[in-house]
C-alpha positions as CSV (number, residue, x, y, z in Angstrom):
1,X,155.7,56.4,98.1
2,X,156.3,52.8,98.6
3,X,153.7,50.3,99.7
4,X,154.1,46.7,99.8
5,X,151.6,43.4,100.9
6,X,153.2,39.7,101.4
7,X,156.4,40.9,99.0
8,X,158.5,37.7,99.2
9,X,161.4,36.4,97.1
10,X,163.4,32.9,97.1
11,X,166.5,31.8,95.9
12,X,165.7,28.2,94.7
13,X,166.0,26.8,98.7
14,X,166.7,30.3,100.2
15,X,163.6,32.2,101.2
16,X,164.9,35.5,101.1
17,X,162.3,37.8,101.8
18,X,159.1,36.5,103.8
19,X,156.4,38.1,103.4
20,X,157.3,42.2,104.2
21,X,154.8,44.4,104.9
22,X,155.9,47.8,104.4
23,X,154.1,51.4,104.3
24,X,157.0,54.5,103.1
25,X,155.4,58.2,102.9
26,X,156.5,61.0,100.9
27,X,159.6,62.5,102.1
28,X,160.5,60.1,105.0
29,X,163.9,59.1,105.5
30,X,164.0,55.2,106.0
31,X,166.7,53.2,107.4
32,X,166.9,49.4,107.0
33,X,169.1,47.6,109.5
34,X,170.1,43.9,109.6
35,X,172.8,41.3,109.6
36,X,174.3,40.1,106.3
37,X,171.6,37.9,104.7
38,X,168.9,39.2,106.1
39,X,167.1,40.3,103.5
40,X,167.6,44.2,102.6
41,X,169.3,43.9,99.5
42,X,167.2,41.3,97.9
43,X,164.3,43.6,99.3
44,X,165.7,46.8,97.5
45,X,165.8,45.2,94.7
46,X,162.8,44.3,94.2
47,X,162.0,47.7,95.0
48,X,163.7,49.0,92.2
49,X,162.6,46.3,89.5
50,X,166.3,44.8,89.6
51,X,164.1,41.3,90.4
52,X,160.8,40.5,90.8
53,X,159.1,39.0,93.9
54,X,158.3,35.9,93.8
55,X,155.1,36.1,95.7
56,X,153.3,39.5,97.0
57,X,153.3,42.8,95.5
58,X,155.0,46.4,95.6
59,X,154.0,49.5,94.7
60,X,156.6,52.3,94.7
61,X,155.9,56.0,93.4
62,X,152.6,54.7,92.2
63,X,153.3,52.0,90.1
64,X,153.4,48.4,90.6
65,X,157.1,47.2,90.5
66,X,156.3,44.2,87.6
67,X,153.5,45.4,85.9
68,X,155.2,49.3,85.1
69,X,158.9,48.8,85.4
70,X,159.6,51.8,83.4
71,X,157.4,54.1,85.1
72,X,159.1,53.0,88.3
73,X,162.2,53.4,86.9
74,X,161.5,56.9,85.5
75,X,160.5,58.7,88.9
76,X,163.8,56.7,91.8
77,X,167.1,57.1,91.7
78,X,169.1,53.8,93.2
79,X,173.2,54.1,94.8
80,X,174.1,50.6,95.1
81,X,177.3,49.2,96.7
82,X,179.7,49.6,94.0
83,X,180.6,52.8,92.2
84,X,178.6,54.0,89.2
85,X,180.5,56.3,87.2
86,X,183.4,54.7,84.6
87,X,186.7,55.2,86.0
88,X,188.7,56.8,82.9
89,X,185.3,59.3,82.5
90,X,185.6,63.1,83.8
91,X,182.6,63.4,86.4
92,X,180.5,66.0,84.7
93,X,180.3,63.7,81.4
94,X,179.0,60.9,83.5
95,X,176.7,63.1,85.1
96,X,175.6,64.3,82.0
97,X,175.2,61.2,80.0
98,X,173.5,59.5,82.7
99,X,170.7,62.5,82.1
100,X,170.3,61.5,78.5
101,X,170.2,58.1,79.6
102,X,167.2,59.6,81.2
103,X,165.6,61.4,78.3
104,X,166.8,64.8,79.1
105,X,167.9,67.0,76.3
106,X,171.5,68.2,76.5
107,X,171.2,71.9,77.9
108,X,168.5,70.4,80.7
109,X,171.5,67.8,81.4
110,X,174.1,70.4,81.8
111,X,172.3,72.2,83.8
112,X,170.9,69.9,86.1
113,X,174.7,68.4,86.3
114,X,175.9,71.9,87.3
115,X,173.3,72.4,90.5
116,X,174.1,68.8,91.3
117,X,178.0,69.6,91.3
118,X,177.6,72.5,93.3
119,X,175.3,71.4,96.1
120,X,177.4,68.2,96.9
121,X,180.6,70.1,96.5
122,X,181.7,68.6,94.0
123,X,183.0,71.3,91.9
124,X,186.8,71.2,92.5
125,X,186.5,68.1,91.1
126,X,183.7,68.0,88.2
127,X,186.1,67.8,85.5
128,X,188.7,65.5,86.4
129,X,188.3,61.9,85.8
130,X,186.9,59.5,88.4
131,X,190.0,57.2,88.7
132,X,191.2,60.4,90.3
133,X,188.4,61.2,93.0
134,X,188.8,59.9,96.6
135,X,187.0,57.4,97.9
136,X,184.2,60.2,99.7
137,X,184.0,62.0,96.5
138,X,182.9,59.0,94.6
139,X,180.3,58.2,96.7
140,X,178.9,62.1,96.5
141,X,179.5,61.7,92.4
142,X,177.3,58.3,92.7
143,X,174.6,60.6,94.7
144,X,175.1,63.0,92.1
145,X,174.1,60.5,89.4
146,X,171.1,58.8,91.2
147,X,169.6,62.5,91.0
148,X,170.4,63.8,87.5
149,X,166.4,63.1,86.6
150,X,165.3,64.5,90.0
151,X,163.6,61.6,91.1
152,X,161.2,61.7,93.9
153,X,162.3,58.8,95.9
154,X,165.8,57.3,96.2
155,X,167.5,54.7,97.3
156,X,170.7,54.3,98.7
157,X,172.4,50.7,99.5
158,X,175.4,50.6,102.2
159,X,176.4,54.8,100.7
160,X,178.9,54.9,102.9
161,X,180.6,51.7,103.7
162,X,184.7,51.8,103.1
163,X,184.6,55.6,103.9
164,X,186.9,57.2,106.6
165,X,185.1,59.1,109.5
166,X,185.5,62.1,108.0
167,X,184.0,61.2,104.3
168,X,181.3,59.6,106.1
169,X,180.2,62.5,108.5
170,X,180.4,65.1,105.6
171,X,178.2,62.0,103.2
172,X,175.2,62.0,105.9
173,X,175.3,65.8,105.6
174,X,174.5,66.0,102.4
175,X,171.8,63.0,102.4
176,X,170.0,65.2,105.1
177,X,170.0,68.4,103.1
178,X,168.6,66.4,99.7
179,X,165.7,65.7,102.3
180,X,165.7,68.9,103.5
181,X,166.1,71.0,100.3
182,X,164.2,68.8,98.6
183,X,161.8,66.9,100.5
184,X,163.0,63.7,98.3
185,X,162.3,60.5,100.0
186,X,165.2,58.4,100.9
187,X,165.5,55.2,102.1
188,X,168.7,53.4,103.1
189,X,170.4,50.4,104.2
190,X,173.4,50.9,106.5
191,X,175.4,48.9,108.7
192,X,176.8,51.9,110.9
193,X,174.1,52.1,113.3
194,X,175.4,55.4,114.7
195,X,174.5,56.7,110.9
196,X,170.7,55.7,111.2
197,X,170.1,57.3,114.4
198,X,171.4,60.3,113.3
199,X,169.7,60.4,110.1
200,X,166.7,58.0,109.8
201,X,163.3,59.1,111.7
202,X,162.3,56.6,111.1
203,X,164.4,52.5,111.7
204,X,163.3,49.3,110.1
205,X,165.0,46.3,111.7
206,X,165.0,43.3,109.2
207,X,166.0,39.7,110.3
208,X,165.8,36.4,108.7
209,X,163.9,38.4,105.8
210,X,160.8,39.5,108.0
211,X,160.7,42.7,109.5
212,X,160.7,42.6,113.3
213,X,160.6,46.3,114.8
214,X,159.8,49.9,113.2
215,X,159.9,52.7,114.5
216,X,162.0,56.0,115.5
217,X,164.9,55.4,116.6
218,X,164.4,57.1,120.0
219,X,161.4,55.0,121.0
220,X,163.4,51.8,120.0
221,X,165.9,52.3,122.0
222,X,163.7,53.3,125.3
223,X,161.2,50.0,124.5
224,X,163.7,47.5,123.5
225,X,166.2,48.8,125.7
226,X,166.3,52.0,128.0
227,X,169.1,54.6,129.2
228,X,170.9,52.8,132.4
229,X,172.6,53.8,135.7
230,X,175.2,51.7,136.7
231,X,176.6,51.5,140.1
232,X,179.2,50.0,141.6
233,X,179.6,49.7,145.7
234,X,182.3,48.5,147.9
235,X,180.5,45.7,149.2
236,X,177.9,43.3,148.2
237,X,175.5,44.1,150.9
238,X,175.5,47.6,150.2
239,X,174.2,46.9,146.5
240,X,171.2,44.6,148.0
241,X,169.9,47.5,150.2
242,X,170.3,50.0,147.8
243,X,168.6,47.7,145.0
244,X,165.7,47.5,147.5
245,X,165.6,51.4,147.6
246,X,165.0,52.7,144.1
247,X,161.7,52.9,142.7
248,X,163.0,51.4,139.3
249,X,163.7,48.2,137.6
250,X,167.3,47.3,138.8
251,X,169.3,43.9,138.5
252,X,172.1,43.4,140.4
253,X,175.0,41.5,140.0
254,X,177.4,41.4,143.1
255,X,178.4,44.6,144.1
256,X,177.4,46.4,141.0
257,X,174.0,47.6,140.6
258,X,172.1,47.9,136.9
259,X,169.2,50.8,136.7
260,X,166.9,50.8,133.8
261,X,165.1,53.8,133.4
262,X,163.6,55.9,130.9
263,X,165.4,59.8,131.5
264,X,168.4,58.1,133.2
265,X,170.3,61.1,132.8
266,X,167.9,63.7,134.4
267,X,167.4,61.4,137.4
268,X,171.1,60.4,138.6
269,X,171.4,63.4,141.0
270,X,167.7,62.9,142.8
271,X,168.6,58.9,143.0
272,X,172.3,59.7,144.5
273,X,171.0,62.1,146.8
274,X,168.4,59.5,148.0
275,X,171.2,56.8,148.8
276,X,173.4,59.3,150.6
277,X,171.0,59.9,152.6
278,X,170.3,56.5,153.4
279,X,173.9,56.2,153.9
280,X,174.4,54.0,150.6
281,X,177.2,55.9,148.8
282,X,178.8,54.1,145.5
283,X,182.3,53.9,144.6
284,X,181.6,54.1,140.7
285,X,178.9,55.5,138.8
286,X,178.3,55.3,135.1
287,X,175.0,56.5,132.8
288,X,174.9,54.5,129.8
289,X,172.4,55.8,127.1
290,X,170.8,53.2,125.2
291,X,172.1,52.5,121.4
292,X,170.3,50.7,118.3
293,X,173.1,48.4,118.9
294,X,171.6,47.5,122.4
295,X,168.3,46.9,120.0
296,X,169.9,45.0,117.4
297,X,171.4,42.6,120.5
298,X,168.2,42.9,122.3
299,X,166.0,41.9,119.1
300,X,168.2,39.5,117.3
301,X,170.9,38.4,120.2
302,X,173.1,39.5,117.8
303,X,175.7,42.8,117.8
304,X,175.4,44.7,114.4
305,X,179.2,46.4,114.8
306,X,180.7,48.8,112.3
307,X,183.2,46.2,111.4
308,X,180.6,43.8,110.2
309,X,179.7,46.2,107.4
310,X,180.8,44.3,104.4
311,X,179.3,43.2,101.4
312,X,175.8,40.8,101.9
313,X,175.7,37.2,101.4
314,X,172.5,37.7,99.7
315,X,173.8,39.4,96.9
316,X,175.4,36.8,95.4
317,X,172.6,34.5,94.7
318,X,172.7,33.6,91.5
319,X,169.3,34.3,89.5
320,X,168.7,34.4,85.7
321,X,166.1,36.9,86.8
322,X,168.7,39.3,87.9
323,X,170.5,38.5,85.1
324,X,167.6,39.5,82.6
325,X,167.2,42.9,84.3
């Protein structure tokens, strides 16, 4: 679905993007994680014919992203940051006129509008205007929008930044089920890294506009990282003979001991049972399972928080190119 070689863009001094590399298949569901800057949003873009590359090339649903904007265009659907739909507009008219923006004719528009309303929920409030619409709705309404021509891939840029907990657990829902349902490939960047573990199968870490690790989430976090027992003794000495006991990689610093090993959870009553027996019994014990914020840190010494989630340096660049588009 997309495929790209060398796909590289600059800002005048700013390099961007630097030569990405990137394979998507048909139905995946793609995160891309990264600081502010790092190149995601200048990368979707170029994904979806906003800009062009300035060096490389992309191919997305077929098409190469200069040489057949339109047909690109015809077969994604793109959720950027902002919201889509014109406040003072009810949200079935937007719906609807974005699907003859489309080419569809008006009955196929309606129709379309009403299995898009009803799947995200949205019918309570199809028909008032936007201005109205909480913050979660808006965001499902934008969704709604990106797939009034049924698109086969689309792409979703920060969907749910600004959105309270629960607007944001009932959002990844319904990104799931348009895979599910509809075995529509989605790709996504997100700050909340708890969101792209439980959504993405697949985690594409971007920093300094190259990409440095991809993969599932789970084997990220057990390469980069790994689960961890933590224990904590009453004296010093007792942390030294117990570090020289287990079969794992441990650091210890004092009187606390650090585990790292894959399965921590499934092993902590076999390695406590071991101790006791050796009469080396600690006063604290914690298991700490490995998060894609222990990868970000580990990758890019650098913690990619939930607070940091605001909008990208890099999309403010000023280009005429962007301009034109």
């Amino acid at each position: 679905m997309i495929e790209t070689h060398e796909l590289t863009r600059h800002f005048k001094d700013v390099q961007a993007v630097r030569g990405i590399d990137l394979t998507v298949a048909p139905g995946e569901l793609v995160a891309l994680l990264g600081p502010n800057g790092a190149g995601k949003s200048t990368t979707l873009r170029m994904l979806t014919t906003l800009i062009p590359p300035t060096a490389g090339t992309a191919r997305v649903a077929g098409h190469d992203v200069v040489g057949a904007q339109r047909e690109v265009r015809r077969r994604i659907g793109y959720i950027g940051q902002g919201n889509g739909a014109a406040h003072s507009q009810r949200g079935r008219d937007e719906l609807i006129s974005q699907g003859r923006a489309y080419g569809m004719k008006v009955p196929a528009a309606r129709r379309r509008a009403a299995e898009l309303i009803d799947s995200l929920d949205l019918g309570e409030v199809a028909d008032r205007t936007v201005s109205t619409l909480s913050g979660g709705q808006r965001r499902r309404l934008d969704i709604a929008m990106g797939l009034i021509h049924a698109p086969e891939l689309l792409f979703l840029d920060e969907p749910s930044t600004g959105l309270d907990p629960q607007n944001r657990a009932n959002l990844q829902r319904h990104i799931v089920e348009l895979r599910e349902r509809h075995g529509t490939t989605i790709v996504l960047t997100t700050h909340y890294l708890d969101e792209a573990d439980a959504m993405a199968e697949r985690v594409i870490v971007i920093d300094h506009g190259r990409i440095i690790a991809d993969d599932t989430p789970a084997r990220l976090k057990q390469e980069h990282v790994g689960d961890r027992i933590i224990l904590g003794f009453a004296h010093e000495a007792d942390a030294a003979a117990a570090a020289a006991r287990v079969p794992h990689k441990a650091h210890r610093r004092g009187a606390e001991l650090t585990i790292s090993v894959p399965g921590a959870p499934r092993l902590v009553s076999g390695l406590l049972d071991d101790l006791r027996a050796a009469g080396l019994t600690p006063a604290e014990i914690e298991v700490r399972r490995a998060t894609l914020d222990d990868v970000f840190l580990q990758l890019t010494g650098r913690s990619l928080r939930e607070g940091g989630a605001e909008r990208s340096t890099e999309d403010v660049h000023p280009d005429p190119a962007l301009v034109e588009a």
